[in-house]
Jmol script that loads the backbone (N, CA, C; Angstrom):
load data "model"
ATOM      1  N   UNK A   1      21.900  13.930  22.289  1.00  0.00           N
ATOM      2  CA  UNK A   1      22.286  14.209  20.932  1.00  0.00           C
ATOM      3  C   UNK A   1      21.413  15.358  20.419  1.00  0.00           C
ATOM      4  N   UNK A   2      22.469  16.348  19.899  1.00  0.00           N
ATOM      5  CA  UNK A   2      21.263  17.517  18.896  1.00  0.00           C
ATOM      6  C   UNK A   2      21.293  17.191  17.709  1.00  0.00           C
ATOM      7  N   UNK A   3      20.354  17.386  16.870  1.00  0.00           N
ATOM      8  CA  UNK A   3      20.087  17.219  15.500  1.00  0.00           C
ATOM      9  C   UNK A   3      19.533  18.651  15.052  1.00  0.00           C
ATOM     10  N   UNK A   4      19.751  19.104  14.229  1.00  0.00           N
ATOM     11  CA  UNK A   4      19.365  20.143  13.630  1.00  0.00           C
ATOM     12  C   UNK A   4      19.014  19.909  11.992  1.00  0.00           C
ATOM     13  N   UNK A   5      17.708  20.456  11.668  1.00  0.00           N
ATOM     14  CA  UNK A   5      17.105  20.263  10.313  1.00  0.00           C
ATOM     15  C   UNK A   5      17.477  21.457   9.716  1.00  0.00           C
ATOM     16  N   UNK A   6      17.861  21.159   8.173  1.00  0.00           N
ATOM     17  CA  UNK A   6      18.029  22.794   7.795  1.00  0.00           C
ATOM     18  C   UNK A   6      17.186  22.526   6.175  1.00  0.00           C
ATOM     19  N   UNK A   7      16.812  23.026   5.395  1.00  0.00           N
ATOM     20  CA  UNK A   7      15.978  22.874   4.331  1.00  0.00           C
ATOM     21  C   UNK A   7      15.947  24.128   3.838  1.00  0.00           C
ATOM     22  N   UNK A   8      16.387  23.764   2.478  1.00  0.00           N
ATOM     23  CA  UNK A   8      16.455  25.383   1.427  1.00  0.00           C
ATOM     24  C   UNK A   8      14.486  25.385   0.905  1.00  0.00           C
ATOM     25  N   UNK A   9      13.944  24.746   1.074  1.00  0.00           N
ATOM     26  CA  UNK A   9      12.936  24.865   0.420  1.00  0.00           C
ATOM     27  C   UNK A   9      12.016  26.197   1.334  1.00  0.00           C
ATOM     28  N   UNK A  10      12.303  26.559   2.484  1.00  0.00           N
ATOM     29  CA  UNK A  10      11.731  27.534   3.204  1.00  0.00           C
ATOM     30  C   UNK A  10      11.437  26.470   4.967  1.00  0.00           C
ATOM     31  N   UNK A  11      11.167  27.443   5.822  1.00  0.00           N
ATOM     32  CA  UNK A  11      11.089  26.652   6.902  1.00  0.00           C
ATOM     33  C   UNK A  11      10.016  25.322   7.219  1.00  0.00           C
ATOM     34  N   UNK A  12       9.094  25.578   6.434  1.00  0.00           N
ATOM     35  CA  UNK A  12       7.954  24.423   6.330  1.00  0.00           C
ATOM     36  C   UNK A  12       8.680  23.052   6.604  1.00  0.00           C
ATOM     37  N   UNK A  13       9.330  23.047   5.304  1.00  0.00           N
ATOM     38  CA  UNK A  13      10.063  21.687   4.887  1.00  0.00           C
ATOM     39  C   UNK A  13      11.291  21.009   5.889  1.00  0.00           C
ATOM     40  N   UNK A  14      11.768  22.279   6.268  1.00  0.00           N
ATOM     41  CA  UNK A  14      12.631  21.809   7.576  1.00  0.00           C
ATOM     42  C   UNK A  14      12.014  21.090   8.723  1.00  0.00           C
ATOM     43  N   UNK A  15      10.902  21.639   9.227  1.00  0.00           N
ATOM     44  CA  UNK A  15       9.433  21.246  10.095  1.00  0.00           C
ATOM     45  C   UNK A  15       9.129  20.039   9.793  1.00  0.00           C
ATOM     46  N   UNK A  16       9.071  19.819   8.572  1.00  0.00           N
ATOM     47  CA  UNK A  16       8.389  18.517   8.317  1.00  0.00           C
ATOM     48  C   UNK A  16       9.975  17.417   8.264  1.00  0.00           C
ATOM     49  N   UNK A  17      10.606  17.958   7.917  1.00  0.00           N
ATOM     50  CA  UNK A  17      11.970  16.698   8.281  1.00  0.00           C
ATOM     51  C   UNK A  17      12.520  16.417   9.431  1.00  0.00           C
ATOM     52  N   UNK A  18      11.643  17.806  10.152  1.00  0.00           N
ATOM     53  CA  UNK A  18      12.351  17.297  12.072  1.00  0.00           C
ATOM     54  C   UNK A  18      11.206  16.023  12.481  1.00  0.00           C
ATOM     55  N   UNK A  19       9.737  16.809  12.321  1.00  0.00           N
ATOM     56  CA  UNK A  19       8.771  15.638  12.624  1.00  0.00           C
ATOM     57  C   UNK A  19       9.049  14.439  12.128  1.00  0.00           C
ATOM     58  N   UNK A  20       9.076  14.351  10.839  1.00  0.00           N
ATOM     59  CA  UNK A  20      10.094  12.695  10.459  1.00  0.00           C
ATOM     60  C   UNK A  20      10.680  12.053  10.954  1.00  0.00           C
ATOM     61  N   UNK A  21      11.786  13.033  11.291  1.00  0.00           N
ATOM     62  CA  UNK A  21      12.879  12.539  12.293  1.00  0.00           C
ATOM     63  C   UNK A  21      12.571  12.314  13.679  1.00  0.00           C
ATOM     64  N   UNK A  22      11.704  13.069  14.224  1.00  0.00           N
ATOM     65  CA  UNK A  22      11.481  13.112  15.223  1.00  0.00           C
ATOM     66  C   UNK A  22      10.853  11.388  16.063  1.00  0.00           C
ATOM     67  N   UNK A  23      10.043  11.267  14.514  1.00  0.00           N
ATOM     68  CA  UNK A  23       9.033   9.936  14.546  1.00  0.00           C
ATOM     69  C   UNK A  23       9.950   8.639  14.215  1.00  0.00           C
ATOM     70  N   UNK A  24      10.686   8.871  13.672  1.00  0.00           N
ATOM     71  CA  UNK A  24      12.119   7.698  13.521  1.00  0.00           C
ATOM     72  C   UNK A  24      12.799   7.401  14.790  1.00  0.00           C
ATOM     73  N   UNK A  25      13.239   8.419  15.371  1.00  0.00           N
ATOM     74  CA  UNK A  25      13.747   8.286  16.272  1.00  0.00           C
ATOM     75  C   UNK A  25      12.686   8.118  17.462  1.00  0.00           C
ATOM     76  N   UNK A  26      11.753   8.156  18.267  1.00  0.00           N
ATOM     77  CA  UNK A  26      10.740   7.622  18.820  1.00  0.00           C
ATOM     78  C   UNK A  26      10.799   6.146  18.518  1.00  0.00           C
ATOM     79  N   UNK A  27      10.185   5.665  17.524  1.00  0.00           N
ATOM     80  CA  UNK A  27       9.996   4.179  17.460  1.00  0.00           C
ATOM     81  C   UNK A  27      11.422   3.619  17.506  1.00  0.00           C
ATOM     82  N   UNK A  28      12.543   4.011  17.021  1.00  0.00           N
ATOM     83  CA  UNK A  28      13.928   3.430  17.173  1.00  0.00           C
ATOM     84  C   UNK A  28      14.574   3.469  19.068  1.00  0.00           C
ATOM     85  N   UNK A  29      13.647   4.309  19.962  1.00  0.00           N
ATOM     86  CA  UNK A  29      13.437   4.550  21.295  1.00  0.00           C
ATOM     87  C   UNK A  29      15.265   5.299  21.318  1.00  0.00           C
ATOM     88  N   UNK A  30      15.407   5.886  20.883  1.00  0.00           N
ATOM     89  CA  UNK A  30      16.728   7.254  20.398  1.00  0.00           C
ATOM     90  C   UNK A  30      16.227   8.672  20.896  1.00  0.00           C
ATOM     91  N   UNK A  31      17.010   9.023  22.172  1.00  0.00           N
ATOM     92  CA  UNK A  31      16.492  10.269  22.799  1.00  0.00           C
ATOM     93  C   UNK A  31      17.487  11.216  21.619  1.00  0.00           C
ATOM     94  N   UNK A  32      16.838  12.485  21.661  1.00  0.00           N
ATOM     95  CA  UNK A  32      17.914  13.068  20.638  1.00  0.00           C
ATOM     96  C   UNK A  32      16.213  14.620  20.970  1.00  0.00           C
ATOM     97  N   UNK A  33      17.468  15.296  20.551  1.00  0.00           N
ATOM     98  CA  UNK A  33      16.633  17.064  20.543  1.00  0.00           C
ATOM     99  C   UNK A  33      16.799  17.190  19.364  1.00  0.00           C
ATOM    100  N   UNK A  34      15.597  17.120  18.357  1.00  0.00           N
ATOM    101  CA  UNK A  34      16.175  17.962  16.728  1.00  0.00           C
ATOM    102  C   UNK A  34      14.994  19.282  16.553  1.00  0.00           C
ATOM    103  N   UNK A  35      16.117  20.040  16.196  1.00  0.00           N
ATOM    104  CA  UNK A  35      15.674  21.817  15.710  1.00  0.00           C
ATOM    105  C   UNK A  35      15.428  21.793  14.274  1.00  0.00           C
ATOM    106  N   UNK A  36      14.047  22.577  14.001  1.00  0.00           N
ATOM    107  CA  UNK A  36      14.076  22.548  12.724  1.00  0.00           C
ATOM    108  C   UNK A  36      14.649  24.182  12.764  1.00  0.00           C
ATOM    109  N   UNK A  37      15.446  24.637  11.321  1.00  0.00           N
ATOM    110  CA  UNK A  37      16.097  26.199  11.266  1.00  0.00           C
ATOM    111  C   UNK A  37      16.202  26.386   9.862  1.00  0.00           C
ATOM    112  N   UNK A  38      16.223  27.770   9.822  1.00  0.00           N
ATOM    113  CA  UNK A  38      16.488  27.968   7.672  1.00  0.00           C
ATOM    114  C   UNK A  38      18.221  28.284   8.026  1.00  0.00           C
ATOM    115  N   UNK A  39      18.775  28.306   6.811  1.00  0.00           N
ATOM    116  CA  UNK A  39      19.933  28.422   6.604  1.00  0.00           C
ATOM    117  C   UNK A  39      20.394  29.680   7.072  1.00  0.00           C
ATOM    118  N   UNK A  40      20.305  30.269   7.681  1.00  0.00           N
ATOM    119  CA  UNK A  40      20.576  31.605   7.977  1.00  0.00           C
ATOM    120  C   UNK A  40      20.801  31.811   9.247  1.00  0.00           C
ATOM    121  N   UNK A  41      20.119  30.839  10.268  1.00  0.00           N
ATOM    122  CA  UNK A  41      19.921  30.003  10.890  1.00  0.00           C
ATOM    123  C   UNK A  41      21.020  29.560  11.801  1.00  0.00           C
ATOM    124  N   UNK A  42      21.592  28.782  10.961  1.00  0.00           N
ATOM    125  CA  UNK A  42      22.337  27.313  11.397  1.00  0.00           C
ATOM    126  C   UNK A  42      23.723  27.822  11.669  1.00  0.00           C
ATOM    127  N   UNK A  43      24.147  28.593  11.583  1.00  0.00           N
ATOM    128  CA  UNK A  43      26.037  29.285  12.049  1.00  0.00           C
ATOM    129  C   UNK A  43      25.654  29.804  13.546  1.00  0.00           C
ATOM    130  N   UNK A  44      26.392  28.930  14.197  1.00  0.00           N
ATOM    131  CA  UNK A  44      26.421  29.305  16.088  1.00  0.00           C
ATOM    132  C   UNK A  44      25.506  27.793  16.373  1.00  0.00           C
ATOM    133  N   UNK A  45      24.736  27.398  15.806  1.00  0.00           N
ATOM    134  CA  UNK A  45      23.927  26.271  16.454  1.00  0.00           C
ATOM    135  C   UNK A  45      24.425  25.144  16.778  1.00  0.00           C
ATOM    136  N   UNK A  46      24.529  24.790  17.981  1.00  0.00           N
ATOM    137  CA  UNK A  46      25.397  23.675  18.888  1.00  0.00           C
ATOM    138  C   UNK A  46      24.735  22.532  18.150  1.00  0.00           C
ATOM    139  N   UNK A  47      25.264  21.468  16.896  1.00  0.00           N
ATOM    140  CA  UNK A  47      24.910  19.959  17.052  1.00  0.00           C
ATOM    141  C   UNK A  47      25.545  18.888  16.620  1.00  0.00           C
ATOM    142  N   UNK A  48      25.207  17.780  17.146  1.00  0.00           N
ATOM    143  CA  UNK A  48      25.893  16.579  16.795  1.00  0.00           C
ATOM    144  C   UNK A  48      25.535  16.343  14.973  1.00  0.00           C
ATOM    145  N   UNK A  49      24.451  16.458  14.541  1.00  0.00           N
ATOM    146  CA  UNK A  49      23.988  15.997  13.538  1.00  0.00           C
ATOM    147  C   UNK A  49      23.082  16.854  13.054  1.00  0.00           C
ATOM    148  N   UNK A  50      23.588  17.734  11.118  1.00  0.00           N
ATOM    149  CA  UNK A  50      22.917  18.527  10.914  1.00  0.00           C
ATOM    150  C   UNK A  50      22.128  17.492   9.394  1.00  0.00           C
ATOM    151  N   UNK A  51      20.799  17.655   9.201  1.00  0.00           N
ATOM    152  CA  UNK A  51      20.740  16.966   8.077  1.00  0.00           C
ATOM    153  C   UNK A  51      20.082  17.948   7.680  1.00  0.00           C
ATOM    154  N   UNK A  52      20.022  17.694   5.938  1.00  0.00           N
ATOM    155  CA  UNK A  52      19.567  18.901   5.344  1.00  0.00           C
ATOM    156  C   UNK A  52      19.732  17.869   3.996  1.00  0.00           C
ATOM    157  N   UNK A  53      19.111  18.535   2.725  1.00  0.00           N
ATOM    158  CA  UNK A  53      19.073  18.487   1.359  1.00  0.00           C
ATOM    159  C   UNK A  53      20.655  18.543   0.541  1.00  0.00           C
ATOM    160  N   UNK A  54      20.131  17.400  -0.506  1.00  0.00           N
ATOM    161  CA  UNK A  54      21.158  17.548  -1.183  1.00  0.00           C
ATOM    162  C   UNK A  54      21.319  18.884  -1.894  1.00  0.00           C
ATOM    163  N   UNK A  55      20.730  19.607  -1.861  1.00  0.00           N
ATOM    164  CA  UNK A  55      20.743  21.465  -2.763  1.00  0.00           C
ATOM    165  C   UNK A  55      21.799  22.001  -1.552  1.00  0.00           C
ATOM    166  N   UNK A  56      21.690  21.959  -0.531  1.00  0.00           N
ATOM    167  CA  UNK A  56      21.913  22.575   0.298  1.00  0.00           C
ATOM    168  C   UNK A  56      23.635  22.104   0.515  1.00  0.00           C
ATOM    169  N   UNK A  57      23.667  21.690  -0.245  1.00  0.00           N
ATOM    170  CA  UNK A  57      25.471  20.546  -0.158  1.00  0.00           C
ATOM    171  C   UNK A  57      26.573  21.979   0.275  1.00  0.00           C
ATOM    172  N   UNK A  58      26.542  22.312  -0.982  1.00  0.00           N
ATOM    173  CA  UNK A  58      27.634  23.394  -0.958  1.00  0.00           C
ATOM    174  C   UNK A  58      27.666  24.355  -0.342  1.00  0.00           C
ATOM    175  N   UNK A  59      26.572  24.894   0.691  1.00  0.00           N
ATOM    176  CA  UNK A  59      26.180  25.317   1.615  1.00  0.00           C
ATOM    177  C   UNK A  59      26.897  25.161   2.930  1.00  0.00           C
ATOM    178  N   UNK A  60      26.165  24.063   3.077  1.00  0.00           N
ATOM    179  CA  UNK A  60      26.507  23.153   4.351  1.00  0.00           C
ATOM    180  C   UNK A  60      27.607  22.691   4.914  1.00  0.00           C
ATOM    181  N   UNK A  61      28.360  22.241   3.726  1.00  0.00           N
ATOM    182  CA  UNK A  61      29.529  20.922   4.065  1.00  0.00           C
ATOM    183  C   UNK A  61      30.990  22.051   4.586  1.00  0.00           C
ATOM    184  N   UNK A  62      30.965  22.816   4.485  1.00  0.00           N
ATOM    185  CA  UNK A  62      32.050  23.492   5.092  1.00  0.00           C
ATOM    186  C   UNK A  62      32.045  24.448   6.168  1.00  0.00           C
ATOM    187  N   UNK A  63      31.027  24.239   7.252  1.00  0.00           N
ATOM    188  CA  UNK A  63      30.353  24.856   7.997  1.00  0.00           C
ATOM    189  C   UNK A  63      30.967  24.400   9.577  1.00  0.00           C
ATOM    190  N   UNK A  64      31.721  22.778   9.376  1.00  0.00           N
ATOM    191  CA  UNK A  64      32.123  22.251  10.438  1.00  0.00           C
ATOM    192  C   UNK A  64      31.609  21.351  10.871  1.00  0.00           C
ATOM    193  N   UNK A  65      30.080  20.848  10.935  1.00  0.00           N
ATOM    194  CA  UNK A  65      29.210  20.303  11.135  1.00  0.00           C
ATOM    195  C   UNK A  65      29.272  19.075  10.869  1.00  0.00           C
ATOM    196  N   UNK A  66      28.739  17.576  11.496  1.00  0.00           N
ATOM    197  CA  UNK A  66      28.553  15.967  11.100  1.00  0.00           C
ATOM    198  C   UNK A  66      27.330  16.196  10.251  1.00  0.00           C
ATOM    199  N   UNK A  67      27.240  16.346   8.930  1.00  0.00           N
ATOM    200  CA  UNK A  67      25.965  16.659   7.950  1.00  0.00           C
ATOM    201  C   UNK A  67      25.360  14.893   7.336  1.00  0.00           C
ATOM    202  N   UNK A  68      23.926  14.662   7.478  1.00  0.00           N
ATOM    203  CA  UNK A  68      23.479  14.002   6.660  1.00  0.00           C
ATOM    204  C   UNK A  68      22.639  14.602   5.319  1.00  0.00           C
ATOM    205  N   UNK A  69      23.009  14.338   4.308  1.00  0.00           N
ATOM    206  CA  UNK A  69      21.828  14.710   3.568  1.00  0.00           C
ATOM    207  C   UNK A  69      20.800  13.848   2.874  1.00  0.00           C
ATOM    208  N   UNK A  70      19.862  14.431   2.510  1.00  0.00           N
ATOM    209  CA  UNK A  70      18.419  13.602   2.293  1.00  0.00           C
ATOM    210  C   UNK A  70      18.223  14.031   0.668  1.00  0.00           C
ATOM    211  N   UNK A  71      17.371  13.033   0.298  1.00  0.00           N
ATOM    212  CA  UNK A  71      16.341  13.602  -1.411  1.00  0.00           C
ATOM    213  C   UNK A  71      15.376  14.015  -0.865  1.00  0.00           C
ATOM    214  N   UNK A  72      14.546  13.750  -0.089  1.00  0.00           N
ATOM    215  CA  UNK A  72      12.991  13.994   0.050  1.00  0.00           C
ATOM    216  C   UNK A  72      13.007  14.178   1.412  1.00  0.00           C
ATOM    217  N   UNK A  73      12.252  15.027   1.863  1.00  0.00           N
ATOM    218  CA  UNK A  73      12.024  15.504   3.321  1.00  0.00           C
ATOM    219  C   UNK A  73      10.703  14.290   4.046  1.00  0.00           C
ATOM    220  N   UNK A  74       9.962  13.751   3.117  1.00  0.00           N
ATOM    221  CA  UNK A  74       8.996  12.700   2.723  1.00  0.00           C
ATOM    222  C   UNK A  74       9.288  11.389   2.984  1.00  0.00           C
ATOM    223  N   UNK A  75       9.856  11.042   2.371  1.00  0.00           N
ATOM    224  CA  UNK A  75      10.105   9.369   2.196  1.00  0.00           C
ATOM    225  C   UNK A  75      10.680   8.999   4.036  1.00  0.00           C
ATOM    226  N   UNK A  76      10.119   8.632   3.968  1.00  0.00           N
ATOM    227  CA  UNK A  76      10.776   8.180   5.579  1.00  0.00           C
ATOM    228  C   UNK A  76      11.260   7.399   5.532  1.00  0.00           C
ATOM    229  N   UNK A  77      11.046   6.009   4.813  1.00  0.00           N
ATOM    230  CA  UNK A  77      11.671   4.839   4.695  1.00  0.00           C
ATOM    231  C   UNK A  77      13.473   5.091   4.747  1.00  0.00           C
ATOM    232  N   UNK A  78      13.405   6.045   3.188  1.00  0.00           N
ATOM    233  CA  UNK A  78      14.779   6.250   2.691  1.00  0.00           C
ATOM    234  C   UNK A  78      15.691   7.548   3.857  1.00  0.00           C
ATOM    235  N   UNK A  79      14.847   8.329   4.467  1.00  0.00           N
ATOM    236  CA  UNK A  79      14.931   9.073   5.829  1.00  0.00           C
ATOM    237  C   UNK A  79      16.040   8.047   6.911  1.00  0.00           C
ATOM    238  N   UNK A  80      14.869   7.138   7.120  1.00  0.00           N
ATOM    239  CA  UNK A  80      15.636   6.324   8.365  1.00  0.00           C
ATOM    240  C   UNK A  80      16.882   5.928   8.274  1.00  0.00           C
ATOM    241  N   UNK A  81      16.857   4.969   6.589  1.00  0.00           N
ATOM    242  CA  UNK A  81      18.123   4.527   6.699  1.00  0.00           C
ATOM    243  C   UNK A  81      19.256   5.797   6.609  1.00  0.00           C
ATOM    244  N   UNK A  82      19.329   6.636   6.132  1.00  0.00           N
ATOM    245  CA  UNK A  82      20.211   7.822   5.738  1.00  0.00           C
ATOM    246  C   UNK A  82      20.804   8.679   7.411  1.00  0.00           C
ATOM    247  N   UNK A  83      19.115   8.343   8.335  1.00  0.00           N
ATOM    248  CA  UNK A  83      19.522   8.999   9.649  1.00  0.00           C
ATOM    249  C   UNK A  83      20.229   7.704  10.757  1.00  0.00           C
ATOM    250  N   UNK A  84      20.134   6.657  10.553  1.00  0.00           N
ATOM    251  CA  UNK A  84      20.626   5.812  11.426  1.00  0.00           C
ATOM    252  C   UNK A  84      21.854   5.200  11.408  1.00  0.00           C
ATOM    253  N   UNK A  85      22.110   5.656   9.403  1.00  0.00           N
ATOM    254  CA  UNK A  85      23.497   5.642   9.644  1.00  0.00           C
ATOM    255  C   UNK A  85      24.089   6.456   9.830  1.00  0.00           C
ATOM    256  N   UNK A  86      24.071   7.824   9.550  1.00  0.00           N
ATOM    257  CA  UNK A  86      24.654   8.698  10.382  1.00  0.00           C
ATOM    258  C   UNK A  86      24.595   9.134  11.908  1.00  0.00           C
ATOM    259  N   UNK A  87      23.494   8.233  12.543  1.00  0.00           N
ATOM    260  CA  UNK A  87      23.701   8.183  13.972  1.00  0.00           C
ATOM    261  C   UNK A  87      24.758   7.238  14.393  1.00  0.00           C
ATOM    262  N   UNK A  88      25.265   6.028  13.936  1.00  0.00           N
ATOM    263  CA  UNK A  88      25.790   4.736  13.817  1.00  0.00           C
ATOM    264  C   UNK A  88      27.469   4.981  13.511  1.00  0.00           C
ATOM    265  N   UNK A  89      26.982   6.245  12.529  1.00  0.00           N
ATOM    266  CA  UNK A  89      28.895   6.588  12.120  1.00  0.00           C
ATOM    267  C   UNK A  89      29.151   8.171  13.496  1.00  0.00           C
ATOM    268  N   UNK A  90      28.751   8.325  14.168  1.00  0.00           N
ATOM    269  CA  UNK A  90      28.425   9.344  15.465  1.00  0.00           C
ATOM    270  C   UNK A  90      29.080   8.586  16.389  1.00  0.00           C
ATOM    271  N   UNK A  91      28.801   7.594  16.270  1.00  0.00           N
ATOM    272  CA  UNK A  91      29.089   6.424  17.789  1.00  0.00           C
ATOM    273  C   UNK A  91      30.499   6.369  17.333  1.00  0.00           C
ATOM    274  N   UNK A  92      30.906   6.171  16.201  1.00  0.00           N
ATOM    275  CA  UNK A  92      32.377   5.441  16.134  1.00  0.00           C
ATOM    276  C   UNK A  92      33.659   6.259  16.372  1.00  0.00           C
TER     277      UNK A  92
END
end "model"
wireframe off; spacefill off
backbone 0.3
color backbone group
């Protein structure tokens, strides 16, 4: 599975939502490749699952892409559940 991070806040924040993710998926034992990228970025990039910010909506959502979006690049708690169900609706 690819995952790709995209974050309007500048590339930092993308970085820090792949490591998130990265660490979710580890303890959930979920092999998966996630790219962190800025929006500029992300047109041509092969993935199953792009998550990114709710700013980034109108951006994103017509791009083609299986998009999750997030509030906080931070909260991991609210992270997991947001990424596992969109891994969960992937399977179906």
């Amino acid at each position: 599975m690819n995952i790709v991070t995209v974050c309007g806040m500048g590339m930092g924040s993308s970085l820090v939502l792949k490591m998130n993710i990265d660490d979710i998926l580890k303890q959930k034992g979920i092999k998966a490749e996630v790219e962190a990228c800025d929006l500029g970025s992300l047109v041509g990039k092969v993935a199953d699952l792009v998550v990114t910010t709710y700013e980034l909506k109108s951006q994103v959502e017509d791009k083609g892409y299986n998009v999750a979006y997030v509030r906080s690049v931070i909260d991991k708690k609210a992270l997991e559940t947001i990424i596992m169900d969109a891994i969960g609706n992937l399977k179906k």
